[in-house]
C-alpha positions in Angstrom: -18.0 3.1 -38.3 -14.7 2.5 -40.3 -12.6 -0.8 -40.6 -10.2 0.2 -37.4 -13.0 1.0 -35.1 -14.4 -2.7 -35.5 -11.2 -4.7 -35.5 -11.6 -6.9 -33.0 -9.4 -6.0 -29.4 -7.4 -7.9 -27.3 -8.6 -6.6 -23.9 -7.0 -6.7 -20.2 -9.3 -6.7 -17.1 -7.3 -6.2 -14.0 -9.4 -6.2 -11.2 -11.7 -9.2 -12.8 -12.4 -10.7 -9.7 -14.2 -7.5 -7.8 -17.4 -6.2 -8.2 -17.1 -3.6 -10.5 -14.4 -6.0 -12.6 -16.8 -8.9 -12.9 -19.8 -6.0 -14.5 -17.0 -4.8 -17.0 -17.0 -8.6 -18.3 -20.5 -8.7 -18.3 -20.7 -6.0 -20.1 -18.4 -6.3 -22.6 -20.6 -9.3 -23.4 -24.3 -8.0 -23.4 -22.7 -4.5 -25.4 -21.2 -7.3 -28.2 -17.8 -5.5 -27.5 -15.3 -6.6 -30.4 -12.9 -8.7 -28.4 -10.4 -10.8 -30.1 -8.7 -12.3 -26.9 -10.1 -11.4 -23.3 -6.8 -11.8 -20.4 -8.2 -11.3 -17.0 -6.4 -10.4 -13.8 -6.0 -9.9 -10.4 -3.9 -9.7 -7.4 -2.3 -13.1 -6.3 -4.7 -13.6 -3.9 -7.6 -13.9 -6.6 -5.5 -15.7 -9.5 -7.4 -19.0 -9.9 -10.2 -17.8 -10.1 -12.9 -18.9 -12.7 -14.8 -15.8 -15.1 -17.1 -16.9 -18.0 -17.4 -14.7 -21.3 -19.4 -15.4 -24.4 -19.6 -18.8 -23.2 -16.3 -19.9 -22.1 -14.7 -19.9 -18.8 -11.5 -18.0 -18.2 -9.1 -18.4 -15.4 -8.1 -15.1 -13.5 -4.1 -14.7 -13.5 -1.7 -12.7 -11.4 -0.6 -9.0 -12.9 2.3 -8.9 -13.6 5.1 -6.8 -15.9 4.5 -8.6 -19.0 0.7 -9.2 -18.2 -0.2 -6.5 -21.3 2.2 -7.8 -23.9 0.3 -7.2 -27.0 -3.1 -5.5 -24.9 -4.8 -2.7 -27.1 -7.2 -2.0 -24.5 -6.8 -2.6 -20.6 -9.7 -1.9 -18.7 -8.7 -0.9 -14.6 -10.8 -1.6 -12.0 -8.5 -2.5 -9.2 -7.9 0.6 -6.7 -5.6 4.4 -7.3 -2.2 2.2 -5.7 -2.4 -0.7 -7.8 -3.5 1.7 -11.0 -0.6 3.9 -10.2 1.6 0.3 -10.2 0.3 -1.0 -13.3 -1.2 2.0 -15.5 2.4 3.1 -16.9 3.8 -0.5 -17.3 0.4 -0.9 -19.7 0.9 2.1 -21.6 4.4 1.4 -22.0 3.7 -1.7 -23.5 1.3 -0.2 -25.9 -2.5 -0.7 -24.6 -5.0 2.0 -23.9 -5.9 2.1 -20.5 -9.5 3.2 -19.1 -9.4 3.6 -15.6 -12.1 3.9 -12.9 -10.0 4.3 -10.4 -9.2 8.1 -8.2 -5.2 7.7 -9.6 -5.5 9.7 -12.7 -9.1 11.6 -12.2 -7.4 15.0 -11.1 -4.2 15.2 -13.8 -4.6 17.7 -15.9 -3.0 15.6 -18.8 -5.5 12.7 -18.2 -8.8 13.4 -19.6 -12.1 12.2 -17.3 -14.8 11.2 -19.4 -18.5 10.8 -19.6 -18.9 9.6 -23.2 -22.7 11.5 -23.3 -20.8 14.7 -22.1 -17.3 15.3 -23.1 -16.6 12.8 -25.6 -14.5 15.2 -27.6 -11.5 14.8 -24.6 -10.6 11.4 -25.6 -9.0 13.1 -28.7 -5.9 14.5 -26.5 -5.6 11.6 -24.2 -1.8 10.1 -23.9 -2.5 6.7 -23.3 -4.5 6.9 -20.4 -8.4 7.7 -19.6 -9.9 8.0 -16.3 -13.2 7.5 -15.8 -15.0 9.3 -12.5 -16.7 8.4 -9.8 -20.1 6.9 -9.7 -22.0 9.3 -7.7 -20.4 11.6 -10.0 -21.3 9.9 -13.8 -24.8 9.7 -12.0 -25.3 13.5 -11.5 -23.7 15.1 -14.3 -26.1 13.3 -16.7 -29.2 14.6 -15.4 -27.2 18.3 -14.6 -25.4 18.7 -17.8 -28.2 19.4 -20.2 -29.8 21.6 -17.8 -26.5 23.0 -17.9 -26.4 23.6 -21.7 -30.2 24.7 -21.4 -29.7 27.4 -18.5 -26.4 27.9 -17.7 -25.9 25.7 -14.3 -24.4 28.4 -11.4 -24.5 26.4 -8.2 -25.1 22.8 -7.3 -25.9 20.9 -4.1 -25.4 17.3 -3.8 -26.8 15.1 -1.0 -25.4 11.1 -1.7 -26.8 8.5 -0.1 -23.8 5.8 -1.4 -24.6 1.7 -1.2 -21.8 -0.5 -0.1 -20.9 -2.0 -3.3 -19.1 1.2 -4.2 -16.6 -0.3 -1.7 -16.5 -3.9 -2.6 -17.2 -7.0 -1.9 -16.2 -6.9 1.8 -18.3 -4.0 2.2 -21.6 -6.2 0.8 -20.6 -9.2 3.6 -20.4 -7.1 6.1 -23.6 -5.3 5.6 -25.5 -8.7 5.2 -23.7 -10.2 8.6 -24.5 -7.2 10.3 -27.6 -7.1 9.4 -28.1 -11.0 10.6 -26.7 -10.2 13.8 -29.1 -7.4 14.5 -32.2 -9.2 13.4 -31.2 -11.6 15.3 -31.2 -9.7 18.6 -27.5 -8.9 18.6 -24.7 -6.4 18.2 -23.1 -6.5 14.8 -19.4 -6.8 14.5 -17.0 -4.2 14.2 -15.7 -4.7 10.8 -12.8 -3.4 8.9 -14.6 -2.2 6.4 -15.9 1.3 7.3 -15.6 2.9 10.9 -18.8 1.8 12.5 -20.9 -1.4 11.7 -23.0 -0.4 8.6 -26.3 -2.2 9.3 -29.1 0.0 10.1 -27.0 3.0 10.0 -26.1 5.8 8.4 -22.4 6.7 8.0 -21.4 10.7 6.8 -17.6 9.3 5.8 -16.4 8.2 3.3 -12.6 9.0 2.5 -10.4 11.0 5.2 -11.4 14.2 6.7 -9.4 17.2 5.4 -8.4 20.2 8.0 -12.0 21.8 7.1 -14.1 18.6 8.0 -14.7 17.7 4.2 -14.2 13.9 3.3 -12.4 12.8 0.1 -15.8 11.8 -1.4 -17.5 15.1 -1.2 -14.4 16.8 -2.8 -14.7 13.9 -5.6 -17.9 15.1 -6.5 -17.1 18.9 -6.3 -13.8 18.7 -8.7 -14.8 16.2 -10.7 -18.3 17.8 -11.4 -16.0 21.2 -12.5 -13.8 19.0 -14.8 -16.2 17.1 -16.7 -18.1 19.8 -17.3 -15.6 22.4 -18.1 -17.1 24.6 -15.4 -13.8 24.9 -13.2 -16.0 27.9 -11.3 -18.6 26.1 -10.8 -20.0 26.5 -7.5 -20.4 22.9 -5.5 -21.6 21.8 -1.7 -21.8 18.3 -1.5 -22.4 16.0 1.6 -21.6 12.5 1.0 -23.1 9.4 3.2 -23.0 6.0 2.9 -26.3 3.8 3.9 -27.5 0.2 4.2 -28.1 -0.4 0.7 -26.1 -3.5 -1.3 -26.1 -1.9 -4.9 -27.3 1.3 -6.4 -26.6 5.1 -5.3 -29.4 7.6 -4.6 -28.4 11.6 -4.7 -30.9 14.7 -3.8 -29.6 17.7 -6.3 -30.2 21.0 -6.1 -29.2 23.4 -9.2 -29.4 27.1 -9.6 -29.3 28.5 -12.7 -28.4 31.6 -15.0 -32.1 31.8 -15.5 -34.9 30.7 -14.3 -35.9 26.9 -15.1 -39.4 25.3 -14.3 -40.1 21.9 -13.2 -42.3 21.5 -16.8 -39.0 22.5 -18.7 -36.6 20.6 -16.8 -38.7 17.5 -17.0 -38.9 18.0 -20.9 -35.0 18.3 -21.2 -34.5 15.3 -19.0 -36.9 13.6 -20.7 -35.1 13.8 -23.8 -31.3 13.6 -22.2 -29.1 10.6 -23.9 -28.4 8.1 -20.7 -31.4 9.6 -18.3 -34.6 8.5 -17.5 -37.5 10.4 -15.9 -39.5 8.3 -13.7 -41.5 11.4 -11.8 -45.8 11.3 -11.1 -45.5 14.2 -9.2 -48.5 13.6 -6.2 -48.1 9.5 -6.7 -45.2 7.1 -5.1 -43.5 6.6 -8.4 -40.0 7.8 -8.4 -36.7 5.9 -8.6 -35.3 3.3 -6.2 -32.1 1.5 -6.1 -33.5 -2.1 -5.7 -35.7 -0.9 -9.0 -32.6 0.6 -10.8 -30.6 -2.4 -10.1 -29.1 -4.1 -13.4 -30.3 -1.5 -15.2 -28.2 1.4 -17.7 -30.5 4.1 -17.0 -29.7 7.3 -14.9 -33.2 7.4 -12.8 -34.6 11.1 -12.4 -37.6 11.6 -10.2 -39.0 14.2 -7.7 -38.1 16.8 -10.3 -39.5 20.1 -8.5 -38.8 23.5 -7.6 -36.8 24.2 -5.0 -38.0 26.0 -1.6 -35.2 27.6 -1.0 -33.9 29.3 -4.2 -35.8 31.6 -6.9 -35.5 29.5 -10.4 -33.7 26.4 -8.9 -34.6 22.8 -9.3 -34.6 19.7 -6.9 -34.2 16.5 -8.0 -33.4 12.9 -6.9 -31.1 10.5 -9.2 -31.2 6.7 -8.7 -28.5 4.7 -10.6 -26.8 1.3 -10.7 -23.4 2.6 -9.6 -21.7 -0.6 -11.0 -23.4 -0.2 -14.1 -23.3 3.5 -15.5 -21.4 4.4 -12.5 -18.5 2.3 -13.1 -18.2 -0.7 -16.3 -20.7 0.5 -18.3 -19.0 4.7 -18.7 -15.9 2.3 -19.2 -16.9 0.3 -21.9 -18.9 3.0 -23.5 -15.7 4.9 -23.5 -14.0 2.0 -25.0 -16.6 2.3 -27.6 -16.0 5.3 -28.4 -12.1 4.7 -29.0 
C-alpha cells in the first residue's frame, strides 16, 4: 500500500445517530480505519447526542453548509432527500462521499459498488459513490462467482427483510407490538409500515408502481444488472418484510448458461471472498439471522438443485444487513480509495 493510501482521513458521518450510522463508527473502529479527525452528524433533532470512537466520546452536531470544510471522506447514511441536500455541498467542498443511500444508485455517472465485485468502478467516480441496497450486496456475493463460473441467465429473489433496514422506529415498533400481542392485545397502528409488523408478514416495502411492483423489488432487479454489468439480465424478485429486528434472509434461484450442480456450486461458494457456506444438506444447519447477527459473513445454505428448472440452483443467503449490507460495503469501499 503506498504513502497516500495510509495517510490518515478526516472523515464525516452524517447520519451518526441511526442504525446503520452508529455500525459505520463501529466499524471504522474494529477495521483500524486511518482516521485523523472523526466529525459526526445529524439532523437537529439528534445533535447532542453522545458517539464513542477508539475510546473517546464525540458529540453528534447539526449538518450544515460548512459541516465538510476540510472532509476527505464523508460517509452517508442518512436517507435519498437529505443525501440529495448534502451530497453536492460535500463534494463541492472537496470530500469523497460514499453513500448508502437510493439518491445516487441509478445515475449512470455514479458508480455502485461491491468492493469483492466491481472494484475497478471506483476508478471513474466523480466525487461521489453509492453503495446498494442490503438485500442486494447480500445476493450478488453468493451469485456473482457463479456468474463468472456459468454465465448467470435468470435470477429469482424471494426477501424476507428485518426492520432494522428501516430504522430505529421500525425496531420499537416491532418490540411494542409484539408486547402488546403477547400480552393479549391488539398492537398499535404505527407510522412505521402500513400494518402493525408483529407476527406478520408485510409484501411492501416502497410504493406500488402501475404494474403492482414495490420500489424494493425493482431495487434488487436494477441494481443486481448494474453491479454486475449484466444490464439484460433477467430478474423476478418479490420483496417482504417480517418480524425479525436485524439480519435479512433471501431464497435465490439462478439459471445458468450451463448446467451447474449443487457439488460445484458449493465448491465456488466455498471459496468466494465475503461468503460463507453453512449447508449439511439432510441436518438443521443452515443460516439464521439471530446467528448471522454481528457478523461480516454473507451466510449461504440450502444450496440445492432447483425443482423447477434443468441446471438451476436454489439457495438461501443470511446476512447482517447493517453489517455487509450497509457500513461494512462502505468502509470496505473506503478502503479501497
Amino acid at each position: 500500500m503506498s504513502e497516500l493510501a495510509v495517510k490518515p482521513k478526516k472523515v464525516a458521518v452524517l447520519g451518526a445517530t441511526g442504525l446503520v450510522g452508529r455500525e459505520i463508527v463501529k466499524v471504522l473502529e474494529q477495521r483500524s480505519f486511518p482516521v485523523s479527525e472523526i466529525v459526526l452528524l445529524a439532523s437537529e433533532h439528534s445533535a447532542g447526542t453522545t458517539i464513542e470512537f477508539c475510546g473517546e466520546s464525540y458529540v453528534v452536531s447539526t449538518v450544515n453548509d460548512r459541516s465538510f470544510e476540510g472532509i476527505d471522506l464523508a460517509l452517508f447514511s442518512a436517507g435519498g432527500s437529505i443525501s440529495k441536500r448534502w451530497t453536492p455541498v460535500a463534494v463541492s467542498a472537496g470530500a469523497v462521499v460514499i453513500d448508502n443511500s437510493a439518491a445516487w444508485r441509478m445515475d449512470p455517472t455514479v458508480p455502485l459498488i461491491v468492493p469483492e465485485i466491481n472494484p475497478e468502478d471506483l476508478s471513474w467516480h466523480r466525487g461521489i459513490i453509492a453503495s446498494p441496497g442490503c438485500s442486494t450486496v447480500q445476493s450478488l456475493l453468493p451469485l456473482f462467482p457463479l456468474h463468472k463460473a456459468a454465465g448467470l441467465k435468470y435470477v429469482a429473489y424471494s426477501t424476507y427483510l428485518s426492520v432494522s433496514g428501516t430504522g430505529n422506529e421500525a425496531v420499537e415498533a416491532l418490540g411494542a407490538g409484539s408486547r402488546e400481542l403477547l400480552s393479549g392485545n391488539e398492537p398499535p397502528r404505527d407510522l412505521v409500515y402500513p400494518h402493525p409488523i408483529a407476527f406478520d408478514l408485510l409484501p411492501h416495502i416502497g410504493a406500488f408502481d402501475q404494474d403492482g411492483v414495490t420500489d424494493e423489488e425493482w431495487k434488487l432487479v436494477r441494481e443486481s444488472q448494474k453491479v454486475m454489468h449484466l444490464p439484460k439480465l433477467r430478474v423476478s424478485c418479490t420483496a417482504v418484510r417480517v418480524p425479525v429486528f436485524r439480519g435479512h434472509g433471501e431464497s435465490i434461484v439462478a439459471s445458468f448458461d450451463r448446467h451447474v450442480t449443487p457439488a460445484e456450486a458449493t465448491e465456488i461458494l466455498s471459496n468466494a471472498p465475503g461468503v460463507k457456506v453453512m449447508d449439511v444438506p439432510g441436518d438443521s444447519v443452515y443460516p439464521r439471522p439471530r446467528y448471522c447477527e454481528g457478523k461480516d459473513p454473507v451466510y449461504v445454505g440450502r444450496i440445492r438443485a432447483d425443482t423447477g428448472l434443468d441446471g438451476a440452483i436454489s439457495m438461501w443467503v443470511v446476512a447482517d444487513n447493517l453489517r455487509k449490507g450497509a457500513a461494512l460495503n462502505a468502509v470496505q469501499i473506503a478502503e479501497i480509495l
